[in-house]
C-alpha positions as CSV (number, residue, x, y, z in Angstrom):
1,X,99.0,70.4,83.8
2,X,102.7,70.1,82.4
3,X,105.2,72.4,84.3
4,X,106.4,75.2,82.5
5,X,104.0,75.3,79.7
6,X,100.8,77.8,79.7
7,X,96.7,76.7,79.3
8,X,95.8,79.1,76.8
9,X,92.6,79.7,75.9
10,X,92.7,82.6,73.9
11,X,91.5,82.0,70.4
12,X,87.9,80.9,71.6
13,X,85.4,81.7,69.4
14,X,82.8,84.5,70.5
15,X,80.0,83.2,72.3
16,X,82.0,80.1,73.4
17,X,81.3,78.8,77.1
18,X,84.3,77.1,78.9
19,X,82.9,74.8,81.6
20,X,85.8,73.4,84.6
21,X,84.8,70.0,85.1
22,X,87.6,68.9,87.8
23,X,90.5,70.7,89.6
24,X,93.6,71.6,87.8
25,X,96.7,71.3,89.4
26,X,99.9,72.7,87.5
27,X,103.4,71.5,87.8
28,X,106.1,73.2,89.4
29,X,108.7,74.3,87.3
30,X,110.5,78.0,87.8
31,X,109.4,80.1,84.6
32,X,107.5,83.4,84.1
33,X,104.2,82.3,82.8
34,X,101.5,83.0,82.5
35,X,99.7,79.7,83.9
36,X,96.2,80.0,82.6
37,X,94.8,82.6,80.0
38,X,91.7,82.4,78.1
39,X,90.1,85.3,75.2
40,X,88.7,85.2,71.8
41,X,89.9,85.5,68.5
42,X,88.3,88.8,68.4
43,X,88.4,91.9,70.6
44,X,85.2,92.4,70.8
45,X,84.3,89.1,71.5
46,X,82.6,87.1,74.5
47,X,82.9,84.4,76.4
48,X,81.3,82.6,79.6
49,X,84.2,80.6,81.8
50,X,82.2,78.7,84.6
51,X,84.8,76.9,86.8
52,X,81.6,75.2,88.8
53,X,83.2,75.4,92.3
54,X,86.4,73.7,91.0
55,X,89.8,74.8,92.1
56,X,93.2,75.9,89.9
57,X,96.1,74.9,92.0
58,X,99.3,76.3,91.2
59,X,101.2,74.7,94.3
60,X,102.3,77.9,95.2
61,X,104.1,77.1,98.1
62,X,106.9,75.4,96.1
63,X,107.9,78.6,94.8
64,X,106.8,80.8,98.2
65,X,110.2,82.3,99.9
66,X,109.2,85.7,101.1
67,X,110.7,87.3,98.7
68,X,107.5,87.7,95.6
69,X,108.5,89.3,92.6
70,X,111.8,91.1,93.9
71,X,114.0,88.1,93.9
72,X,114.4,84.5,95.2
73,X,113.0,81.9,92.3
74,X,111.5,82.7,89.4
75,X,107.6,82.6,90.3
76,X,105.2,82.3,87.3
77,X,102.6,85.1,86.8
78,X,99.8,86.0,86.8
79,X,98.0,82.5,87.6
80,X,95.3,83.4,85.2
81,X,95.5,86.3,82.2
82,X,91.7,87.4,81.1
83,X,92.7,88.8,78.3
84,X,91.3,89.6,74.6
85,X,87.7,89.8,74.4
86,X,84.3,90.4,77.3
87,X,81.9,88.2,79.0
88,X,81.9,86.4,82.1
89,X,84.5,85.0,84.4
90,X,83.1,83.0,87.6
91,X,83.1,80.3,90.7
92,X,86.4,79.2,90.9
93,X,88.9,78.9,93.2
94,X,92.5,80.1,92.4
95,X,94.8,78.2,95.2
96,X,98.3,79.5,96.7
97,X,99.0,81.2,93.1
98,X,103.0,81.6,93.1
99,X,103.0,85.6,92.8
100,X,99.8,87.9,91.3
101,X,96.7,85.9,90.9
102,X,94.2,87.3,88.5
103,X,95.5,89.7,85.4
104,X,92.4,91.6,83.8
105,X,93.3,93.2,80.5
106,X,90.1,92.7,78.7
107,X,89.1,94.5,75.4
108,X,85.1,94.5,76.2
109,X,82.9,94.0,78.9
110,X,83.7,91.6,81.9
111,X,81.8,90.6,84.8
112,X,84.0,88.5,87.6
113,X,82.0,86.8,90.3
114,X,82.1,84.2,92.6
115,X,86.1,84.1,92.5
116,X,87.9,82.9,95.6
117,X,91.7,83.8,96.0
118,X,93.4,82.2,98.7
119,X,97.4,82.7,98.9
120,X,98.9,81.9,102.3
121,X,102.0,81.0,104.2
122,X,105.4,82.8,102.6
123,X,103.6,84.3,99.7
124,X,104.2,87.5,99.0
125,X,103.3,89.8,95.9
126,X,100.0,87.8,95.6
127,X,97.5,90.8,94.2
128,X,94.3,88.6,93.7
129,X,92.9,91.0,90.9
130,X,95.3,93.5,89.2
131,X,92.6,95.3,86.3
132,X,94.6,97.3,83.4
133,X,91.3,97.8,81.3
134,X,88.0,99.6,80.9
135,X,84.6,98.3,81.4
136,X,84.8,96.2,84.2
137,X,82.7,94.9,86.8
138,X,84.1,92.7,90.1
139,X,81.7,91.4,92.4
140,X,81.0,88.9,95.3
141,X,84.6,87.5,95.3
142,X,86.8,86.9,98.1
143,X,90.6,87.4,98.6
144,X,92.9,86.5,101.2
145,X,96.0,87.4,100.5
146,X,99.3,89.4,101.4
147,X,99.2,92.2,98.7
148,X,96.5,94.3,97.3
149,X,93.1,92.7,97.2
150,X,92.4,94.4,94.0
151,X,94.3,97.0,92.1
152,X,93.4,99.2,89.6
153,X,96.2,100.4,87.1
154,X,94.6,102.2,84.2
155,X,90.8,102.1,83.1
156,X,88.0,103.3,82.9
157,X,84.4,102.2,83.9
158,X,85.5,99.5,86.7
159,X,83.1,98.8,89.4
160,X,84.5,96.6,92.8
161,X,81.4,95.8,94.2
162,X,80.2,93.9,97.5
163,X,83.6,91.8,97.5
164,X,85.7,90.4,100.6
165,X,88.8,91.1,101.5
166,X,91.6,89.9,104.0
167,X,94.9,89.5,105.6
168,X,96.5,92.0,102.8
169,X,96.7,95.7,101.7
170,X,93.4,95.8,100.7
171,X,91.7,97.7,97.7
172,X,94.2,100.5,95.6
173,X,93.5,102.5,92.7
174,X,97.2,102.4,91.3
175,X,100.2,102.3,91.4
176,X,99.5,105.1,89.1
177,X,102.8,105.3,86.3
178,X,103.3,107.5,84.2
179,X,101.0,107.4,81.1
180,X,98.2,105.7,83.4
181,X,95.2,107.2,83.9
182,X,91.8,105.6,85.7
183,X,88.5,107.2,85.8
184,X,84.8,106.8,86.3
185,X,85.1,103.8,89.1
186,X,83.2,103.4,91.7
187,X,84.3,100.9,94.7
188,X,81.2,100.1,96.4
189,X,80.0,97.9,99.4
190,X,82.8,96.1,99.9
191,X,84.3,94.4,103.2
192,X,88.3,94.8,104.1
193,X,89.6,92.8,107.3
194,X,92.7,92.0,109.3
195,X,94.4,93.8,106.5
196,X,97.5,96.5,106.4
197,X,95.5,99.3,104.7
198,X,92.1,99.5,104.0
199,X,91.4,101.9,100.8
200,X,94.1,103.3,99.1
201,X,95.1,105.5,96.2
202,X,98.7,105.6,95.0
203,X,100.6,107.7,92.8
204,X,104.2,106.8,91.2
205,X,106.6,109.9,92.6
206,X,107.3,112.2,89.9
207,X,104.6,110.3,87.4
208,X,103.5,112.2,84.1
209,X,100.7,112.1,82.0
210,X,99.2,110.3,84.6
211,X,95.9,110.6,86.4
212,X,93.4,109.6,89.1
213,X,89.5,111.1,88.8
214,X,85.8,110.6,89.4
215,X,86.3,107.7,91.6
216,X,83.1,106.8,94.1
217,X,83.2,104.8,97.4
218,X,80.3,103.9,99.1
219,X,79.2,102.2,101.6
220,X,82.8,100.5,102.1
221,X,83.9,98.7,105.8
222,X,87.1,98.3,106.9
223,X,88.6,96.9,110.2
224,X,91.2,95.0,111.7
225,X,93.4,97.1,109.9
226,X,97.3,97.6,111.1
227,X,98.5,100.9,109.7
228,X,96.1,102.8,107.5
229,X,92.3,102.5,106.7
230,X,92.2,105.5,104.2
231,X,95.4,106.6,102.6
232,X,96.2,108.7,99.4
233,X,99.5,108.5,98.5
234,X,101.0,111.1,96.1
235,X,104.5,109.6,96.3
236,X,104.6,105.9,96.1
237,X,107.8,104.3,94.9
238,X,108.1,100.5,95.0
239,X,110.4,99.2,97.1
240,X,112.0,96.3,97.4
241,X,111.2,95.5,101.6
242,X,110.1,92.5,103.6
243,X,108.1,94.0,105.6
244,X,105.4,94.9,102.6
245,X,104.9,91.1,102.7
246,X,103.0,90.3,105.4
247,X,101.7,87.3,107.0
């Protein structure tokens, strides 16, 4: 794909199915992106996005210098927006994606499966699945990354189910902002490894009009883990450290 210039997919109409014949390699070029983002015309409509096995490549070590999001070269993200509309999103590989992976801001229902994430090396900031939106369900994927598996930032009716995590901070419900509220998840039967926390809620410091309830876990396993398996956090502030990018 040209450098610098987005794949958009985004005015499909509903009921459309998006087949990935090849892999997809994007150019390098320093911009904020997005790289790939696919929806419908309307917001409550579907679509099925089959990548068949085949791999997006955003070359991310090119832009990898330990530093993510905070500073250092511009690093285009997320690698793939799921945006307006519902349906399905499944088997493909996103490869060494320059910063956050996988944005999920969906306006009906979404089923992800069969995703694997993979960002190594220097990367840092590399959240496979960060889910602002209601009524969705992530399953059988695999992440190996350096930042949160999967994190949940508003929304309602989200389901993490039976997916694989390792090598980063695992599975959070937040950072929770003000105005942000998530409810009715329910993180089930999932497997975190070799990772820096395990499960994890997180609330901004001094957030209003924000709020965490009715979340389930079951049946969750964690191990390998370096500083916490289980931590609620009712002052998080982002900060801008190496050390949160590990290797």
């Amino acid at each position: 794909m040209t450098a610098g210039k987005t794949l958009s997919l985004t005015g499909l109409a509903s009921g459309t199915t998006v087949n990935l014949l090849s892999e997809v390699t994007f150019g390098v070029q320093h911009w904020a992106g997005p790289l790939f983002e696919i929806g419908t015309s309307s917001s409550t409509g579907t679509f099925i996005f089959n990548g068949d096995g085949k791999t997006l490549n955003r070359q991310g070590a090119s832009y990898w210098d330990g530093k993510g999001t905070s500073g250092g070269v511009t690093k285009p993200h997320p690698m793939v927006h799921i945006t307006n509309a519902g349906g399905s999103f499944k088997n493909v590989t996103v490869l060494n994606s320059p910063a956050h992976a996988i944005s999920v801001s969906n306006t009906a229902p979404i089923t992800i499966t069969g995703v694997t994430s993979v960002g190594m090396s220097l990367a840092c900031n590399t959240d496979c699945f960060d889910v602002a939106a209601s009524s969705v369900t992530i399953t059988g994927n695999a992440c190996r990354n350096q930042d949160d598996c999967m994190a949940v930032n508003a929304g309602s009716n989200i389901k993490l189910l039976s997916n694989t995590c390792t090598g980063g901070h695992g599975i959070s419900i937040g950072s929770i902002a003000s105005g942000s509220k998530v409810n009715k998840n329910m993180i089930s039967g999932n497997n975190v490894t070799d990772s820096m926390y395990g499960l994890r809620i997180k609330t901004v410091y001094g957030a209003t009009n924000a709020s965490v309830a009715d979340v389930i876990y079951s049946g969750n396993r964690v191990s390998g883990i370096t500083y916490q398996g289980v931590a609620i956090e009712q002052d998080y502030k982002v900060r801008v450290t190496m050390f949160m990018c590990i290797r």
